[in-house]
MDAnalysis code that builds the backbone (N, CA, C; Angstrom):
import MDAnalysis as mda
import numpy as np

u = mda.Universe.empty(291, n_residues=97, atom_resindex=np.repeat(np.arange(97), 3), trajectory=True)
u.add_TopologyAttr("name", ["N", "CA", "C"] * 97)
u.add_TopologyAttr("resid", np.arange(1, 98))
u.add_TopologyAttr("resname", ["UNK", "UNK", "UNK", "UNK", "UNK", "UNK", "UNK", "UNK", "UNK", "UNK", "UNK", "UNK", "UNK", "UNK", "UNK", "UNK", "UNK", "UNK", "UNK", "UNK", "UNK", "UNK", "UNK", "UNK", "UNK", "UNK", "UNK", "UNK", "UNK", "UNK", "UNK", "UNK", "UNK", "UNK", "UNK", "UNK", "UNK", "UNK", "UNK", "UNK", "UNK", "UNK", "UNK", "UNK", "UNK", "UNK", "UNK", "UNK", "UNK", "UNK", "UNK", "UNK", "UNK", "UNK", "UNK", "UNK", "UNK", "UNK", "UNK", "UNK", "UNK", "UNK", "UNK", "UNK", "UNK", "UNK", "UNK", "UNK", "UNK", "UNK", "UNK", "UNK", "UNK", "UNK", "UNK", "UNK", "UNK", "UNK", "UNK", "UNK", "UNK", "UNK", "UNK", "UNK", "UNK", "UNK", "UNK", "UNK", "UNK", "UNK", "UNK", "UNK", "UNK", "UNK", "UNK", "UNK", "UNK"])
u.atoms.positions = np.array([
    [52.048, -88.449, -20.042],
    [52.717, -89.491, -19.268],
    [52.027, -89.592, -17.902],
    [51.706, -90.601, -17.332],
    [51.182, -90.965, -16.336],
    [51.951, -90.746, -15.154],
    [51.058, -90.172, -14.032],
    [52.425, -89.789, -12.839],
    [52.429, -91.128, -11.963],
    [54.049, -91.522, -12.169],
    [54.509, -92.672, -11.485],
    [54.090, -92.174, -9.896],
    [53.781, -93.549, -9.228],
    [53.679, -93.499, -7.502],
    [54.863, -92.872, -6.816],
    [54.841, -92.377, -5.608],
    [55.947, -92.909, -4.724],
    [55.997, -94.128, -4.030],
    [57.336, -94.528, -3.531],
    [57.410, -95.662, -2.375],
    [56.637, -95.865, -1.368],
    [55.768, -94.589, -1.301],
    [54.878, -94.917, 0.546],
    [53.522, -94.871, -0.344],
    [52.998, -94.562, -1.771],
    [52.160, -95.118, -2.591],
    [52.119, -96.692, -3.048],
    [53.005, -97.267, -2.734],
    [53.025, -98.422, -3.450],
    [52.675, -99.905, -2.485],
    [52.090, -100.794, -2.420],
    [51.252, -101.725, -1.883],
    [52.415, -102.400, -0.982],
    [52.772, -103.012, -0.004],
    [53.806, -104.092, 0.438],
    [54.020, -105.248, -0.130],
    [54.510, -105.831, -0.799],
    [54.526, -107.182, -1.571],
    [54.843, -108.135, -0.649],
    [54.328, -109.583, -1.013],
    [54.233, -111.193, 0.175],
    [53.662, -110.287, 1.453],
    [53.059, -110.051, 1.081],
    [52.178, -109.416, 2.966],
    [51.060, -110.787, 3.238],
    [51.549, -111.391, 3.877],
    [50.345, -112.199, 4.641],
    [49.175, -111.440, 5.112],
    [47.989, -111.323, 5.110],
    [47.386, -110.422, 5.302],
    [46.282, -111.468, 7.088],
    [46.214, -112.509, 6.816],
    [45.483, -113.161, 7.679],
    [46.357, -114.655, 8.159],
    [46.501, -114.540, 9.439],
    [47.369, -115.955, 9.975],
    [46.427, -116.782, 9.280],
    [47.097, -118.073, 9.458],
    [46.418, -119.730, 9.596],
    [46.001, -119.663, 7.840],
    [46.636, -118.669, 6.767],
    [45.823, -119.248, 5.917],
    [46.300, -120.186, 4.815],
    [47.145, -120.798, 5.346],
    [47.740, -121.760, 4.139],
    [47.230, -123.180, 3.793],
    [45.990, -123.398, 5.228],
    [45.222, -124.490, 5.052],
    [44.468, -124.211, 3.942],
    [44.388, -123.450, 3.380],
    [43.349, -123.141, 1.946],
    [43.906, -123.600, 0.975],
    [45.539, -123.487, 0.789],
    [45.942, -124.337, -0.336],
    [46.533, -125.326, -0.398],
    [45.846, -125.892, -0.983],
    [46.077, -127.651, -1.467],
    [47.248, -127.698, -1.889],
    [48.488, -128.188, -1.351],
    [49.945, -128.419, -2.360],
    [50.310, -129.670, -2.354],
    [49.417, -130.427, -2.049],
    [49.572, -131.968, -2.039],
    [49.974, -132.274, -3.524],
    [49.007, -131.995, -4.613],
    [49.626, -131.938, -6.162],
    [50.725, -132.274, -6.195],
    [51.648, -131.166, -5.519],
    [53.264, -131.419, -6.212],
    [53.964, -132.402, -6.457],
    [53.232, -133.311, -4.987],
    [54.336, -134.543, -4.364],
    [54.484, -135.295, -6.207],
    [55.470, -135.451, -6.138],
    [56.467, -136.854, -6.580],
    [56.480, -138.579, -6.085],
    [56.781, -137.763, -4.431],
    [56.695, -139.327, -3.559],
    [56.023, -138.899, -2.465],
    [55.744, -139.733, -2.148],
    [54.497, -139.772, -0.724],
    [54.902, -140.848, 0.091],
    [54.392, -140.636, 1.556],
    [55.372, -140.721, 2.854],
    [54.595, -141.874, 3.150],
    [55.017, -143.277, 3.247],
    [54.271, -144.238, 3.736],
    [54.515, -144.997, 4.629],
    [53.756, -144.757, 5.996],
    [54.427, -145.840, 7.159],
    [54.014, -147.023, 7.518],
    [54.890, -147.779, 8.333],
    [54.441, -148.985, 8.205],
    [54.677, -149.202, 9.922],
    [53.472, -149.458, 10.314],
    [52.617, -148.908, 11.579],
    [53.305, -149.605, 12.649],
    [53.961, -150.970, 11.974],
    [54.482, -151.879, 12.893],
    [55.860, -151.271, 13.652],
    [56.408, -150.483, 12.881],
    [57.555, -150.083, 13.340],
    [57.633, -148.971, 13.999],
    [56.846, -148.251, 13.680],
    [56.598, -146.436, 14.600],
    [56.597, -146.674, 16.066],
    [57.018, -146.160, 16.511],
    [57.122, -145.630, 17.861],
    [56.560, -144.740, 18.786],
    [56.147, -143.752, 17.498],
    [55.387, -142.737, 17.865],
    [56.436, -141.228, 18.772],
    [57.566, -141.633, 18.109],
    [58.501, -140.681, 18.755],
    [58.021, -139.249, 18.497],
    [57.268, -138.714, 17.355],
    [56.916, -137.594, 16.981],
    [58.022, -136.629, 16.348],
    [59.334, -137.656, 16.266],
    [60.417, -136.762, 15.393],
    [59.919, -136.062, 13.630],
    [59.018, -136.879, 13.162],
    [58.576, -136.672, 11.717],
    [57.773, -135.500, 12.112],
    [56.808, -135.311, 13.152],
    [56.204, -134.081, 13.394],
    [56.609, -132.853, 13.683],
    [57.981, -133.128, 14.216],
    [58.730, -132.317, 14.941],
    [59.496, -131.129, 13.342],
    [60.007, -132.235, 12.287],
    [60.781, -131.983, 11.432],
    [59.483, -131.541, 10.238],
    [58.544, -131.969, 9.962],
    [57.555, -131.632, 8.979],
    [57.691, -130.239, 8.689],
    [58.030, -129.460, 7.661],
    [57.889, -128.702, 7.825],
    [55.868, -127.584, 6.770],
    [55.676, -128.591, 6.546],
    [54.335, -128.448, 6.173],
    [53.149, -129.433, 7.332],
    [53.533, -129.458, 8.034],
    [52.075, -129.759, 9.285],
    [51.776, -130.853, 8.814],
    [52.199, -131.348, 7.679],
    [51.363, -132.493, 7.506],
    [51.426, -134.103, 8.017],
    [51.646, -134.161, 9.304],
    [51.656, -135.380, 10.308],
    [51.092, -134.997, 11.229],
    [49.783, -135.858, 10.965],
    [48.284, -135.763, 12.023],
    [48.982, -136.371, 12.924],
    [48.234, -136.014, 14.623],
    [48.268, -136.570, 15.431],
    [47.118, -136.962, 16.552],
    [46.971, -138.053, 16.644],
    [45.795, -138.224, 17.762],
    [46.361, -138.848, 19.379],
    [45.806, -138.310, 20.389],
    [46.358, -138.877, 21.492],
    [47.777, -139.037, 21.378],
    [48.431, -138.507, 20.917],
    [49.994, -138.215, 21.277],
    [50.398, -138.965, 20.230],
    [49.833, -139.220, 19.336],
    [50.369, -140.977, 18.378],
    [50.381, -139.963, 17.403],
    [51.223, -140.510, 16.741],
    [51.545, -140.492, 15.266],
    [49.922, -141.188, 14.730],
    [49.315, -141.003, 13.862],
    [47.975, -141.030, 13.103],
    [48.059, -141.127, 11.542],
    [49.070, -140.648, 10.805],
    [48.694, -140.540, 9.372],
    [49.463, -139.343, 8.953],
    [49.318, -139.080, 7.314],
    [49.311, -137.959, 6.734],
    [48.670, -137.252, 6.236],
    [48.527, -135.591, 6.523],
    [47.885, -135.014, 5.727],
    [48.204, -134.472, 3.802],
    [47.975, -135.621, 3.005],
    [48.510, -135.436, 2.261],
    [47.763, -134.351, 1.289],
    [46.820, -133.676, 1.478],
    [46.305, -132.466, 1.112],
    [47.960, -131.628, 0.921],
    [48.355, -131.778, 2.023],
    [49.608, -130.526, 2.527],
    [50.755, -131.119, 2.027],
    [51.371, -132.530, 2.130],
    [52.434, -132.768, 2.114],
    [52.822, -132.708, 0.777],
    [53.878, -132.407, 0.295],
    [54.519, -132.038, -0.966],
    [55.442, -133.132, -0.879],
    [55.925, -134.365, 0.143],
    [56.797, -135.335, -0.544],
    [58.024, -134.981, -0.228],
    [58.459, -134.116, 0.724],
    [60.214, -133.615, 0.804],
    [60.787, -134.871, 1.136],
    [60.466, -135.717, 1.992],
    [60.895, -137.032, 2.550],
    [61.988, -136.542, 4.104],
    [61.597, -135.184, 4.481],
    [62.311, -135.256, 5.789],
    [61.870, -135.867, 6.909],
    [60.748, -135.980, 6.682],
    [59.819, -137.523, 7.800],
    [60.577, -138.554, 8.136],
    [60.705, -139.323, 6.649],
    [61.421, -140.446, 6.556],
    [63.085, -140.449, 6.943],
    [63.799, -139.091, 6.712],
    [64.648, -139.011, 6.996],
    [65.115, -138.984, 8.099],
    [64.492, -138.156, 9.021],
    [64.602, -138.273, 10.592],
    [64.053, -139.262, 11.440],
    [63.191, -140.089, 10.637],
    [62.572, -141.156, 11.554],
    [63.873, -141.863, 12.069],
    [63.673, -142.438, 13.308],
    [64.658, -143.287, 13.762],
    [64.652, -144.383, 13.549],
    [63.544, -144.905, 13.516],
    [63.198, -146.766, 13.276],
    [63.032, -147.107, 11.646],
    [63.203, -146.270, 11.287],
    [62.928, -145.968, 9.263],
    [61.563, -146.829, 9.537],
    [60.171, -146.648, 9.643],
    [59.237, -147.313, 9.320],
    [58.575, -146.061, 8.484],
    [58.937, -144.907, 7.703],
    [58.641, -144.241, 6.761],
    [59.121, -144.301, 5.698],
    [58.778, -144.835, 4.418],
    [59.169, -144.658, 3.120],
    [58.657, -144.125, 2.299],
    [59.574, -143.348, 1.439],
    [58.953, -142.641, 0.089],
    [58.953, -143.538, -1.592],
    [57.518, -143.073, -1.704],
    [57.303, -144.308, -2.492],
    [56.656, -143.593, -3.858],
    [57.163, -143.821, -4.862],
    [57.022, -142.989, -5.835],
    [55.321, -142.938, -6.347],
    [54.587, -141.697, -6.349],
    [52.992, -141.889, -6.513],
    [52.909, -142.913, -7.520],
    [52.932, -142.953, -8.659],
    [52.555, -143.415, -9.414],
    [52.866, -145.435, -9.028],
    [52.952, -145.308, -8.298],
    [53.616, -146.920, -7.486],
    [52.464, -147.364, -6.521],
    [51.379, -145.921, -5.917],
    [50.832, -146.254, -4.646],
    [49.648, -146.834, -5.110],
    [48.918, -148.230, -4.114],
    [48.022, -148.847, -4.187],
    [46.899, -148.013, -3.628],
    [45.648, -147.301, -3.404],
    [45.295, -147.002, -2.550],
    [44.200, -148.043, -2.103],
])
């Protein structure tokens, strides 16, 4: 019989081992629906950035810019917190590109 480890033998499990590394994986795949704004109405309040909870609302010069849809998985809390609703979720298989 093989001699089982102890507890201070055994590895830490979910150990992040290096910050910043979740830009490596692509979870854009998942989305369902994808976040589409309509430029006329933004404000640029930065509430969708604020609430993102995957990073994925670029920003340039303080503006609202786009999505990183590499990252975004589609939760629709963007759209939800927007104030002016100029974010909608729009089912992929619907999007023109």
């Amino acid at each position: 019989m093989p001699e089982l480890k102890g507890w201070k033998d055994i590895p830490i499990g979910g150990l992040i081992v290096e910050a910043g590394n979740a830009v490596e994986y692509m979870t854009g795949g998942w989305r369902a629906f994808r976040p589409v704004r309509d430029a006329t109405k933004c404000i640029h309040c930065l509430m969708c950035w604020v609430f993102c909870p995957d990073s994925s609302i670029m920003i340039q010069d303080s503006q609202m810019a786009g999505f990183d849809l590499d990252h975004c998985k589609g939760c629709g809390i963007c759209a939800a917190q927007c104030p002016t609703q100029c974010i909608e979720m729009v089912e992929e298989g619907r999007i023109e590109d």
